[in-house]
Backbone as a chain_set.jsonl record, in Angstrom:
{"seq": "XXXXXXXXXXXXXXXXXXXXXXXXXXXXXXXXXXXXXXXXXXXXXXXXXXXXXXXXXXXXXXXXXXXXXXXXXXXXXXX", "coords": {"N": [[0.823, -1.196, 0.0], [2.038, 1.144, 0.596], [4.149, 1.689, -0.66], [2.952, 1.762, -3.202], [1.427, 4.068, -2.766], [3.761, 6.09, -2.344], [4.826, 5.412, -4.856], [2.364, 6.797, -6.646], [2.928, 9.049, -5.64], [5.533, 10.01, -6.613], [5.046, 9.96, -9.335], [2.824, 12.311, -9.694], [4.525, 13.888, -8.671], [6.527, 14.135, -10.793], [5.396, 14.358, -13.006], [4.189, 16.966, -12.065], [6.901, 18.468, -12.678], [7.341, 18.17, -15.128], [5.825, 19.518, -16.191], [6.072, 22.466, -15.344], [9.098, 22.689, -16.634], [8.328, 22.544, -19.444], [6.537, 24.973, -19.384], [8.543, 26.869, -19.266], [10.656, 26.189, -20.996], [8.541, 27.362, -22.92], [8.423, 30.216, -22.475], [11.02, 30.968, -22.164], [11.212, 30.568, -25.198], [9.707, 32.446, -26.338], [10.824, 34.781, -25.421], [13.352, 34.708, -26.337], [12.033, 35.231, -28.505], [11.281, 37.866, -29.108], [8.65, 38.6, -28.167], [8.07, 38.669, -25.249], [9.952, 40.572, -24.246], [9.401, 43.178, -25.551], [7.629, 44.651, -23.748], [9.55, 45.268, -21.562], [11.135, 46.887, -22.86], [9.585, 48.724, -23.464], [8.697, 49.732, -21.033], [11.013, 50.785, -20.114], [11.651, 52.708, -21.835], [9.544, 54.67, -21.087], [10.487, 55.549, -18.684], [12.928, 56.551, -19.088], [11.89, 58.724, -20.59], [10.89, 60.106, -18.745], [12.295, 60.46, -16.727], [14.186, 62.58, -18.532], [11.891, 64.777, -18.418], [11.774, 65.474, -15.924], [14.703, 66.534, -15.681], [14.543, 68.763, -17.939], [11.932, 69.812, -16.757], [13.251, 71.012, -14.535], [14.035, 73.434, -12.523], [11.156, 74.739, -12.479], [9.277, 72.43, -11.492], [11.008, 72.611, -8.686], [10.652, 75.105, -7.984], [8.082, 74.866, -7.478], [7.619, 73.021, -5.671], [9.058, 74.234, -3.584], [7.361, 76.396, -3.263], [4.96, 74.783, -2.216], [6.202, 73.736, 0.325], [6.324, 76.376, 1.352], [3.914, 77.138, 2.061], [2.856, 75.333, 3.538], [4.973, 75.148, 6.064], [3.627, 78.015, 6.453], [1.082, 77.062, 7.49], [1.492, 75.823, 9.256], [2.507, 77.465, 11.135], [0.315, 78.642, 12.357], [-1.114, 76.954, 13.425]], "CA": [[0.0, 0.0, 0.0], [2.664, 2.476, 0.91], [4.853, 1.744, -2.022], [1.893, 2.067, -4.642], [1.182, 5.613, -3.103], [5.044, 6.605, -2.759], [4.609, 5.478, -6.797], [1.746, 7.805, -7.037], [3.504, 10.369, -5.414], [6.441, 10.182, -7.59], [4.198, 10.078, -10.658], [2.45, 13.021, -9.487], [5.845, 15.255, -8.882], [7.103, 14.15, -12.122], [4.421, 15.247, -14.129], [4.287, 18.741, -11.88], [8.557, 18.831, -13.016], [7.318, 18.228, -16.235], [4.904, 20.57, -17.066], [6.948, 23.917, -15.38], [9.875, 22.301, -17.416], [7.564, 23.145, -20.695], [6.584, 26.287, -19.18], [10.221, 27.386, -19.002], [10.786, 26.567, -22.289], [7.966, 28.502, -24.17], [8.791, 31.532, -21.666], [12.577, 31.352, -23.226], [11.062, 30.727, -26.632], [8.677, 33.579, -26.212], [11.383, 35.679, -24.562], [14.247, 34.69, -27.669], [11.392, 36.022, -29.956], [11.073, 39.425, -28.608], [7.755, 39.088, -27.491], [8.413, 39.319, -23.317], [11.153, 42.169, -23.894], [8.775, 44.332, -25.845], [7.031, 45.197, -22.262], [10.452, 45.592, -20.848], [11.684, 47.748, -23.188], [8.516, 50.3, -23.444], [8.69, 50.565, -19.334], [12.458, 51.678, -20.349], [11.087, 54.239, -22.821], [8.666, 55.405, -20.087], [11.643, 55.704, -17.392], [13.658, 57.306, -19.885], [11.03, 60.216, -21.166], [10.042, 60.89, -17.217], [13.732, 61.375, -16.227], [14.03, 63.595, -19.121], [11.507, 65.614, -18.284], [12.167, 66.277, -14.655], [15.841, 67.28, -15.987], [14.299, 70.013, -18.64], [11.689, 71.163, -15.99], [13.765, 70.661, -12.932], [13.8, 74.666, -12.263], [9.687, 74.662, -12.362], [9.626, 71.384, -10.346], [11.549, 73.086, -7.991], [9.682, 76.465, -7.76], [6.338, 74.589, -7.33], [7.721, 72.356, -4.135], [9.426, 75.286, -2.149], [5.851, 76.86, -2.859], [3.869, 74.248, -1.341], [6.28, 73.676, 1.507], [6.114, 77.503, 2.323], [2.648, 77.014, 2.342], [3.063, 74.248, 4.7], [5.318, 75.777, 7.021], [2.768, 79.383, 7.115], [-0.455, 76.812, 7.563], [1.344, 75.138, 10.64], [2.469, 78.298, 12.68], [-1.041, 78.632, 12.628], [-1.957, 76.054, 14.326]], "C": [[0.871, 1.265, 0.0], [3.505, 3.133, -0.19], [3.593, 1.886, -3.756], [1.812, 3.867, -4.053], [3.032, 6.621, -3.03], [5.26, 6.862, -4.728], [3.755, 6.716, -7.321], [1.986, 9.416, -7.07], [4.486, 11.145, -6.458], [5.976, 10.346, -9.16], [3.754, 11.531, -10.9], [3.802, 14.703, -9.67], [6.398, 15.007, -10.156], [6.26, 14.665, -13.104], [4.342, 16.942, -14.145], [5.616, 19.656, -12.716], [8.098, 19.126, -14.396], [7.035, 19.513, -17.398], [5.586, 22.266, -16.792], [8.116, 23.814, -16.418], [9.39, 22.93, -18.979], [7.423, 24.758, -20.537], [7.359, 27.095, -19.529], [11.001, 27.511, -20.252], [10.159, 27.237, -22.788], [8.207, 29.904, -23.615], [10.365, 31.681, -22.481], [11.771, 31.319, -24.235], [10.962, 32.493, -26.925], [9.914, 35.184, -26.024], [12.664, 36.21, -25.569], [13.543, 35.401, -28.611], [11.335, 37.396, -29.828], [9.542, 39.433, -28.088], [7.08, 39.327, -26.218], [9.045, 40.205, -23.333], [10.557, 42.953, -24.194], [8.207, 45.017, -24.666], [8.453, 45.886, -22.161], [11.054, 46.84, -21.678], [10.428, 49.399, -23.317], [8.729, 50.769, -21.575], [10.546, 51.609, -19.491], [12.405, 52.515, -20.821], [10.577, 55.186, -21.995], [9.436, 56.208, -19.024], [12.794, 56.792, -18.418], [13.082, 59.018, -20.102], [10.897, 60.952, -19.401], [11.493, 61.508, -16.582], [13.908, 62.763, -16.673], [13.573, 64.916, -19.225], [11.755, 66.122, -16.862], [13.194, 66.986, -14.963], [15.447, 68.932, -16.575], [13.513, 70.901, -17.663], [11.973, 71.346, -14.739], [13.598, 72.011, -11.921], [12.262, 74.935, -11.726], [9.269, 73.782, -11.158], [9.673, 72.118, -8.845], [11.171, 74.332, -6.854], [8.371, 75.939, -6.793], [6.775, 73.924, -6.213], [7.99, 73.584, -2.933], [8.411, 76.138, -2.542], [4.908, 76.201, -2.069], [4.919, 74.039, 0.012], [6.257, 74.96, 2.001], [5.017, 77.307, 2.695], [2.174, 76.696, 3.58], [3.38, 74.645, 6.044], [4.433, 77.168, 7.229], [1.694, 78.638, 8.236], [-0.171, 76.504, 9.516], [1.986, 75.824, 11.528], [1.253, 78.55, 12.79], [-1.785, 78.168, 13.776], [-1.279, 76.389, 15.661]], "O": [[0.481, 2.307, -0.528], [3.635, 4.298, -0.564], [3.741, 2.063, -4.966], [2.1, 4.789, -4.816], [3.266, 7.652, -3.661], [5.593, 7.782, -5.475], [4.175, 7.505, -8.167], [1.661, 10.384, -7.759], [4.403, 12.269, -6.952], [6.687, 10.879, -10.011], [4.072, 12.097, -11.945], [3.898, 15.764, -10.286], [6.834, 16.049, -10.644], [6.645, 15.436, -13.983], [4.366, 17.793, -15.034], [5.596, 20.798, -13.175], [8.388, 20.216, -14.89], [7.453, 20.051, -18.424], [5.635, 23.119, -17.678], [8.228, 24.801, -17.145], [10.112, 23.734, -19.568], [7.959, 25.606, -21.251], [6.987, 28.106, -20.125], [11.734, 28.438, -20.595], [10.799, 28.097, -23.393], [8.168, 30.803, -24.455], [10.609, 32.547, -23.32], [11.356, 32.474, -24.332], [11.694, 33.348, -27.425], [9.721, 36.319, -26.459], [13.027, 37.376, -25.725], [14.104, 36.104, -29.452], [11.368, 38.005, -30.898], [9.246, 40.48, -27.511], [6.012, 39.901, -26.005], [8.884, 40.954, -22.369], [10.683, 43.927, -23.451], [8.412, 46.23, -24.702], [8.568, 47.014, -22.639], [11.45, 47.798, -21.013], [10.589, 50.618, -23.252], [8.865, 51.895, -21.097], [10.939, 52.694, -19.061], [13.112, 53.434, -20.406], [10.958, 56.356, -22.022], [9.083, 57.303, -18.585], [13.271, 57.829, -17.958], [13.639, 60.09, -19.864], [10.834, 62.146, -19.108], [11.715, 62.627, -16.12], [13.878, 63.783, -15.984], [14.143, 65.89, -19.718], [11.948, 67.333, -16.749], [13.055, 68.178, -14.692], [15.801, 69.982, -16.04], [13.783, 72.082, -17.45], [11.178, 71.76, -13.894], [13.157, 71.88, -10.779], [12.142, 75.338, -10.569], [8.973, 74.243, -10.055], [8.736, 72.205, -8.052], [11.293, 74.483, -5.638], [7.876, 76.431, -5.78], [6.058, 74.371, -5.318], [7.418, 73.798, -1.864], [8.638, 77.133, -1.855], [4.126, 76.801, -1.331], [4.247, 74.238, 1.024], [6.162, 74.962, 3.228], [4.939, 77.261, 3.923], [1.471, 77.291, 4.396], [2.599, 74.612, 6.996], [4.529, 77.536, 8.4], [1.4, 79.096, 9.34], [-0.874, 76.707, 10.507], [2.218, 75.318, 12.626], [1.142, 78.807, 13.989], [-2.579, 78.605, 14.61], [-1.666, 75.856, 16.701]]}, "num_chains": 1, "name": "protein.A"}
């Protein structure tokens, strides 16, 4: 009895090995073809343009924070 379900067991994990095993391959396939990097590379585009722009309006940026923290600091001698 113990050795038929040890068998089953082992049947069972070999099939689970099997099937991530497949997985793993069409994920490389998929990944060799370019069609998983395309994501990766638009979030790089995205990260790229947003840097960019903080750089050009870093001055503005800049203006508009030490406006709201004066703000900040007036609201809370207030209190």
């Amino acid at each position: 009895m113990q050795l038929q379900n040890l068998v089953k067991a082992q049947y069972a994990f070999d099939a689970w090995l099997f099937s991530h095993m497949e997985q793993c391959k069409k994920k490389r396939r998929n990944l060799i073809k370019g069609n998983e990097a395309l994501g990766t590379i638009e979030l790089v585009l995205i990260i790229v343009v947003l840097i960019s722009l903080v750089v050009i309006f870093r001055d503005r940026i800049k203006n508009v924070l030490n406006d709201i923290l004066k703000k900040i600091e007036s609201n809370a001698k207030s209190v």
